[in-house]
Structures are given as structure tokens and as C-alpha cells.
DRENVO-107218 format. One record per residue: residue in one letter; x, y negated, z negated of N, C-alpha, C, O in turn. Coordinates in steps of 0.05 Angstrom, whole numbers, plus 5000, padded with zeros to 4 digits. Example, Ala and Ser with C-alpha at 12.3 -4.5 7.8 and 13.67 -1.06 7.14 Angstrom:
2
A526451144844524650904844526450664844528550664831
S525750454858527350214857525849994843526849774839
//
This chain:
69
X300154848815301355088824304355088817305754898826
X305355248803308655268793309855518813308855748812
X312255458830313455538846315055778822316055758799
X314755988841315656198834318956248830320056288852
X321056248805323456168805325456318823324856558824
X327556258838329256378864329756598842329756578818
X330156848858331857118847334456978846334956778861
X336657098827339856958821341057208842340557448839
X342657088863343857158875347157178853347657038833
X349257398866351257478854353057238864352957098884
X355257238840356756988849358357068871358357298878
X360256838886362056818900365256828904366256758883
X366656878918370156918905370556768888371156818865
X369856468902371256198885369556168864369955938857
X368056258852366356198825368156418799367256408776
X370556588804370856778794373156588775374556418786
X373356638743374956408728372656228712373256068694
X370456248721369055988719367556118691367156358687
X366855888672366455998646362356018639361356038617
X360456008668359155938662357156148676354656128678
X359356458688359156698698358156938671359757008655
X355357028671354557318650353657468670351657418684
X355057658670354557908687353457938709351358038716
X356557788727356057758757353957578766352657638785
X353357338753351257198756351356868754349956778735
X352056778761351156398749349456328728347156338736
X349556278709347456258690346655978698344655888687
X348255778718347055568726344355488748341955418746
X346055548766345555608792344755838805346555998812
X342255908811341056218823342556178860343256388870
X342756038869344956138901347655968892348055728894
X349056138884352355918870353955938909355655768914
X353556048921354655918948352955698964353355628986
X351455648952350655348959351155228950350155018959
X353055178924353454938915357754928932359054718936
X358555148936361455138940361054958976362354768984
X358855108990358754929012359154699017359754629040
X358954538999360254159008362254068995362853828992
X364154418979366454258968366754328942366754568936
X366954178925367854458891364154448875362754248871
X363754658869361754748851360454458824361754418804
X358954358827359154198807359854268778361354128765
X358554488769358354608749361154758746361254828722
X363254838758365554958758367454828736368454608737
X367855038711369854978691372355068697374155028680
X373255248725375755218727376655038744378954948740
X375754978757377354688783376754408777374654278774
X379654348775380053978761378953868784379753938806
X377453698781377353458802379753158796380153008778
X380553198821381952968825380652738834378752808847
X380752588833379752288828382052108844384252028835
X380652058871382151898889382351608875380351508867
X384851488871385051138858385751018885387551088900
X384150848886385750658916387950538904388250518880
X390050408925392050248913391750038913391249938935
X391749878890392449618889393949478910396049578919
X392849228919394548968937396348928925396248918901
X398648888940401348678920400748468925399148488944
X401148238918400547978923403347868923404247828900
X405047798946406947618942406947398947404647298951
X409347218948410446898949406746738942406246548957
X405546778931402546638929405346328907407346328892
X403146118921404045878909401645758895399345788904
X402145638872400245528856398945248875400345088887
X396345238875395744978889394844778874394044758851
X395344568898395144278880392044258879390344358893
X391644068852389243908848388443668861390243528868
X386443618865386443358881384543238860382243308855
X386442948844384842808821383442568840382042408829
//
């Protein structure tokens, strides 16, 4: 049995810019406000994702240790 495909719902404010919009529609995604719900659109060619870097430890006064021959 092959599930019958969702009707494409019309896009949303924040999808508007996005290069992947033909005539009021997602050509991706048939409900495009379900994908903005947990945060940016995956598919979205206008919003950069930023990319959290943790910071590096400094490591100070560290002393070289001895060998034991």
C-alpha cells in the first residue's frame, strides 16, 4: 500500500528569501512550518548557521616530568 502524498501547504514568513520557494510553495518540504518549529529550516538557503566552537583549555605552568630509569 503507498501512502497517499501530503497536499503542499503555502510557505511561512521566515521561509520568504529562501531559494527553494516556486509559487508560494516549498518545492522541498509539503508543511515548511514544521520544519521552522525546532529552529532554522534545514533546507533554508537564506540563514547561515553558526557553528558553536567550544573553547580550548589553556594549559599553564605544566612542568615536564621526570623519568624514572
Amino acid at each position: 500500500m503507498a501512502q497517499a502524498p501530503l497536499p503542499k501547504q503555502p510557505i511561512v514568513e521566515k521561509c520568504t528569501g529562501c531559494e527553494n520557494i516556486e509559487d508560494g510553495f516549498c518545492r522541498i518540504w509539503a508543511v515548511p512550518a514544521a520544519k521552522w518549529r525546532t529552529g532554522v529550516c534545514p533546507s533554508a538557503t537564506h540563514v547561515k548557521v553558526e557553528a558553536k566552537v567550544p573553547e580550548q583549555k589553556v594549559r599553564v605552568g605544566q612542568q615536564k616530568q621526570k623519568k624514572n630509569r
